[in-house]
GUBAKE-448565 format. One record per atom (N, C-alpha, C): x, y, z. Coordinates in pm, 1 decimal. Example, Ala and Ser with C-alpha at 12.3 -4.5 7.8 and 13.67 -1.06 7.14 Angstrom:
BEGIN
u=1319.0, v=-569.0, w=780.0
u=1230.0, v=-450.0, w=780.0
u=1320.0, v=-330.0, w=780.0
u=1285.0, v=-225.0, w=708.0
u=1367.0, v=-106.0, w=714.0
u=1290.0, v=3.0, w=787.0
! end
This chain:
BEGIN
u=1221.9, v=-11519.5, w=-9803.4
u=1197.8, v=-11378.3, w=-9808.5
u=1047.3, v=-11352.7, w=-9807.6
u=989.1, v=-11302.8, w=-9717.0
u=850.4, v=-11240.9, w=-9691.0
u=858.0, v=-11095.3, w=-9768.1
u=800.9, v=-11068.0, w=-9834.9
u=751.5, v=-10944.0, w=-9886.0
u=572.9, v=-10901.3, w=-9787.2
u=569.4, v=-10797.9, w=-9786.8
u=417.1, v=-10755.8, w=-9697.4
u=430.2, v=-10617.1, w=-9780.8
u=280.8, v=-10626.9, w=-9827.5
u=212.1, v=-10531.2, w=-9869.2
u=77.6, v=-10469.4, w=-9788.2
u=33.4, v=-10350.5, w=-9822.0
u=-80.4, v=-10289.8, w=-9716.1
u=-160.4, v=-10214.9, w=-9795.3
u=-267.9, v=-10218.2, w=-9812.2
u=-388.1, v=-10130.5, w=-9888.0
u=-412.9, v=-10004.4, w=-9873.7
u=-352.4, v=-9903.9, w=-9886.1
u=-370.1, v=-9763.4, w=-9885.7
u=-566.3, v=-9736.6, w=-9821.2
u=-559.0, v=-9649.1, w=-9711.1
u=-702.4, v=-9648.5, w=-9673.2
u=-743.8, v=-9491.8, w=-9760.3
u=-665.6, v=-9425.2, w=-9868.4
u=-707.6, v=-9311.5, w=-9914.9
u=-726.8, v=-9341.9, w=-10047.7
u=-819.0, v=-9284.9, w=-10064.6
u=-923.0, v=-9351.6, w=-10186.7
u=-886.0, v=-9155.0, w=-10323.9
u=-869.6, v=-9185.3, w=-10449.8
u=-856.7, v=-9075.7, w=-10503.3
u=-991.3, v=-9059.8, w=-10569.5
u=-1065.3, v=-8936.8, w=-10611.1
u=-1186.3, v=-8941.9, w=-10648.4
u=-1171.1, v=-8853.1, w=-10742.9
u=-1206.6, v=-8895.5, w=-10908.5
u=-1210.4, v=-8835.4, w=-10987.6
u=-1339.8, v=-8720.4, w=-11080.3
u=-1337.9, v=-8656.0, w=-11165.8
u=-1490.0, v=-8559.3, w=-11144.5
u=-1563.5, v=-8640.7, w=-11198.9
u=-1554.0, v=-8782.5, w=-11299.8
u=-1630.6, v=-8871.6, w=-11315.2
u=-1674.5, v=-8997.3, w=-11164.6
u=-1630.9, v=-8971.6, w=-11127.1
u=-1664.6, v=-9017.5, w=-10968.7
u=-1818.1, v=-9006.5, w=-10910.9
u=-1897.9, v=-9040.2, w=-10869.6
u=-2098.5, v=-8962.8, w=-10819.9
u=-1985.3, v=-8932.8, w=-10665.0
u=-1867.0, v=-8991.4, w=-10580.1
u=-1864.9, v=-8914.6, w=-10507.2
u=-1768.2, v=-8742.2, w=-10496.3
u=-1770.0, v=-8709.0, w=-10574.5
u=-1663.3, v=-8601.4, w=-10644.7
u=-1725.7, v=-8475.7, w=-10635.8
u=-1866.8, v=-8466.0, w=-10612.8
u=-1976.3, v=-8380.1, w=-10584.4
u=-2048.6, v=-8377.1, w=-10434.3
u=-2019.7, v=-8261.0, w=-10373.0
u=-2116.7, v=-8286.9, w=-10237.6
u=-2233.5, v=-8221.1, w=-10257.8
u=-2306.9, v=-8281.5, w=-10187.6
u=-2504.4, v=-8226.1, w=-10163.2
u=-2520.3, v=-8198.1, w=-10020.1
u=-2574.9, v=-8088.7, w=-9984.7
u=-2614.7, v=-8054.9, w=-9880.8
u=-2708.5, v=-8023.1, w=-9877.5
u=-2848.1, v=-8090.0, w=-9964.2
u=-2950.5, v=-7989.1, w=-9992.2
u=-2979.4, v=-7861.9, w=-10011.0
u=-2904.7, v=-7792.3, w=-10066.3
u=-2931.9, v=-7644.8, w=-10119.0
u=-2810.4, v=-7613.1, w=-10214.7
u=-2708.9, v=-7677.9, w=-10194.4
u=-2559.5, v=-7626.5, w=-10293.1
u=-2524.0, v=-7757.6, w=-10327.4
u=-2493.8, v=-7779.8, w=-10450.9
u=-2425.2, v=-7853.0, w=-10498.8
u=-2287.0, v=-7836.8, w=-10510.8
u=-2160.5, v=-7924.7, w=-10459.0
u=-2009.1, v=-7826.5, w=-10487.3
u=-1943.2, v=-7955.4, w=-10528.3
u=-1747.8, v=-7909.1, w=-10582.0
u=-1719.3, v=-8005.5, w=-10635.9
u=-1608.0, v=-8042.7, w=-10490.5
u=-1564.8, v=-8156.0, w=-10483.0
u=-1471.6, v=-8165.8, w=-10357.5
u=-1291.9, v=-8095.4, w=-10398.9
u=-1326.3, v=-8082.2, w=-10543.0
u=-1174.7, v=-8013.1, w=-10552.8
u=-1199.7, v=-7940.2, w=-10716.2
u=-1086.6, v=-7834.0, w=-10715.4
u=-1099.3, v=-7756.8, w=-10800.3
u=-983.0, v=-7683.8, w=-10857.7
u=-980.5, v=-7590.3, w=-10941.6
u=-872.4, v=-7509.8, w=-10951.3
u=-927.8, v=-7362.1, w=-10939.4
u=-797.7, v=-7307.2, w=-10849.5
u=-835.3, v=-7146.6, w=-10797.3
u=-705.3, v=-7064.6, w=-10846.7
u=-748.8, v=-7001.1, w=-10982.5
u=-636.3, v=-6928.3, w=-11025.9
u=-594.6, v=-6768.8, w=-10994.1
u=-497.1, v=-6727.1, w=-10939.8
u=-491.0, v=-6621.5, w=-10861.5
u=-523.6, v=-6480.5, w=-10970.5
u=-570.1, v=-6341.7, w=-10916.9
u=-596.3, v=-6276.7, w=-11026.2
u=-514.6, v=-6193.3, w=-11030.0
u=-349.3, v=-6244.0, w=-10996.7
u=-255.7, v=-6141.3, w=-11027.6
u=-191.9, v=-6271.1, w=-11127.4
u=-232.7, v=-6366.3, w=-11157.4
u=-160.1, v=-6456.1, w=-11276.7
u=-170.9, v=-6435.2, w=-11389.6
u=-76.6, v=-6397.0, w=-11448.5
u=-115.5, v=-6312.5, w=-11569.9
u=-191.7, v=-6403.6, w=-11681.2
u=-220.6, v=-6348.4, w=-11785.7
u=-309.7, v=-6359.2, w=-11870.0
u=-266.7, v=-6511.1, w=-11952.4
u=-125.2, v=-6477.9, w=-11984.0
u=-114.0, v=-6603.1, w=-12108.4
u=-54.2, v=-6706.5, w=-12046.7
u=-63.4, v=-6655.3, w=-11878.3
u=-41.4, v=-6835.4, w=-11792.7
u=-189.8, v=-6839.5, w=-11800.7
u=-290.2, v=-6805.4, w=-11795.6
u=-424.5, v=-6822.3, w=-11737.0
u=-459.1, v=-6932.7, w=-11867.9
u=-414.6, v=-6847.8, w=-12011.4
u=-476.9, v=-6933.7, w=-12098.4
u=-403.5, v=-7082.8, w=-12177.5
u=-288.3, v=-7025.1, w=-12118.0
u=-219.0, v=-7252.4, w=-12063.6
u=-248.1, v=-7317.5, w=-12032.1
u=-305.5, v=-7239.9, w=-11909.7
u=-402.9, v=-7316.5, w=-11782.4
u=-527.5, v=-7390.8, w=-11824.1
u=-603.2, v=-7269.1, w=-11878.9
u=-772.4, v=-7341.5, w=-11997.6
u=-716.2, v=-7418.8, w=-12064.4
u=-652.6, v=-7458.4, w=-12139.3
u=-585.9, v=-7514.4, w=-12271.7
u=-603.0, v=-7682.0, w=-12189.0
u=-517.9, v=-7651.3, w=-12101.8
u=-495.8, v=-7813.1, w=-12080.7
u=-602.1, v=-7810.3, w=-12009.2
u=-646.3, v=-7765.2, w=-11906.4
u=-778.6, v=-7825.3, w=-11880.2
u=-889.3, v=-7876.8, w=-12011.0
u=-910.1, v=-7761.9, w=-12097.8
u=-984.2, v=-7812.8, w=-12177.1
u=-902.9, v=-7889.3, w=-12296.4
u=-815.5, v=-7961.6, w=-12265.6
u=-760.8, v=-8091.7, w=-12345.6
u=-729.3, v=-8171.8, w=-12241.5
u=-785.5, v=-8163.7, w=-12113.3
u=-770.6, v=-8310.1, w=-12062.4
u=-662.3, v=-8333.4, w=-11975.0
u=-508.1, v=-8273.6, w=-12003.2
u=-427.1, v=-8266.4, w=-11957.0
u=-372.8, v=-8197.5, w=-11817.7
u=-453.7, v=-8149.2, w=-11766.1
u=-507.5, v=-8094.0, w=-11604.4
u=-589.2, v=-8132.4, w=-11555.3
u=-610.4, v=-8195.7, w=-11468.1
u=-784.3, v=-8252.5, w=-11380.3
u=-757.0, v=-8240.7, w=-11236.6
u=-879.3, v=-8218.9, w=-11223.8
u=-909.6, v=-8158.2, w=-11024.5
u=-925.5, v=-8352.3, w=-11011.2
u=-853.4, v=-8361.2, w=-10933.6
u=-884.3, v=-8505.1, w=-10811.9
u=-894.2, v=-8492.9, w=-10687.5
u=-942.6, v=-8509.8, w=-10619.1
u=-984.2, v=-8536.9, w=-10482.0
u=-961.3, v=-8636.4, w=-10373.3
u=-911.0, v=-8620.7, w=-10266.9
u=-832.8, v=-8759.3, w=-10146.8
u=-962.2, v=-8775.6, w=-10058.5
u=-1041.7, v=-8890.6, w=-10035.8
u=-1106.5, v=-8948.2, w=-9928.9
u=-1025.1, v=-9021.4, w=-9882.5
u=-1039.0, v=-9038.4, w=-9745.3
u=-1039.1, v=-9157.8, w=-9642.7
u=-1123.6, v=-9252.8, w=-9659.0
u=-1104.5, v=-9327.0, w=-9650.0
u=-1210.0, v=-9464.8, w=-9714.6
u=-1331.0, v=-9443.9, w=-9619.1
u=-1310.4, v=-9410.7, w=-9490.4
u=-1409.4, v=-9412.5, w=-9410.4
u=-1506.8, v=-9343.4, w=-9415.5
u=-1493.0, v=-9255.4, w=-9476.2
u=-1593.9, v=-9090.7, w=-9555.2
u=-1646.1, v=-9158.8, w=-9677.0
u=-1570.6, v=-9236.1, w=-9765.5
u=-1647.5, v=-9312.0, w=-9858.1
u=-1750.8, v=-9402.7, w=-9795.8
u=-1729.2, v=-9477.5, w=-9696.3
u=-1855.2, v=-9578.1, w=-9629.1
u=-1952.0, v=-9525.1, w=-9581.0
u=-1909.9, v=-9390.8, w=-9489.7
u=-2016.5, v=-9279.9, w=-9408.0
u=-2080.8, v=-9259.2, w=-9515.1
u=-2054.9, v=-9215.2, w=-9641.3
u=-2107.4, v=-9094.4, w=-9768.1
u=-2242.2, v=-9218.3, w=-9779.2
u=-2195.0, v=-9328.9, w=-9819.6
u=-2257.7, v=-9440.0, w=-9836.5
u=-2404.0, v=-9485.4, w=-9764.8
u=-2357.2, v=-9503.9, w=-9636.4
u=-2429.5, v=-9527.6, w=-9549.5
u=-2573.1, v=-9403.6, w=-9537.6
u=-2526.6, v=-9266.2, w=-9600.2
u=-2633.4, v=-9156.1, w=-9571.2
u=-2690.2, v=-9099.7, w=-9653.4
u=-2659.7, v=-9214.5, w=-9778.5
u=-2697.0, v=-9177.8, w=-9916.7
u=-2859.5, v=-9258.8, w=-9906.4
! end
């Protein structure tokens, strides 16, 4: 029995990540975020803070590995 495995080429990037932040010389931004709508009411909004600010929500981010080598290469 052969088993075959394959290396995922998408890389996840967390906000402790240096690549999790883009620079374009003038703006600093994050590659992912949360965008809460402003018809969501109030005491979902503050569920929402809660776990973010306990940790339990986090923005992650999908590269292609190849954007990780480019990022690299132009750093």
């Amino acid at each position: 029995m052969n088993i075959e495995t394959s290396k995922s080429n998408i890389r996840a990037v967390k906000t402790s990540d240096s690549l999790f932040t883009i620079h374009d010389g003038f703006v600093i931004a994050n590659r992912a975020g949360f965008e809460i709508s402003s018809s969501c009411p109030y005491s979902y909004r503050q569920i929402i803070q809660e776990c973010i600010n306990n940790g339990w929500l986090k923005p992650v981010a999908f590269m292609h590995e190849r954007e990780v080598v480019l990022n690299g290469l132009t750093q």
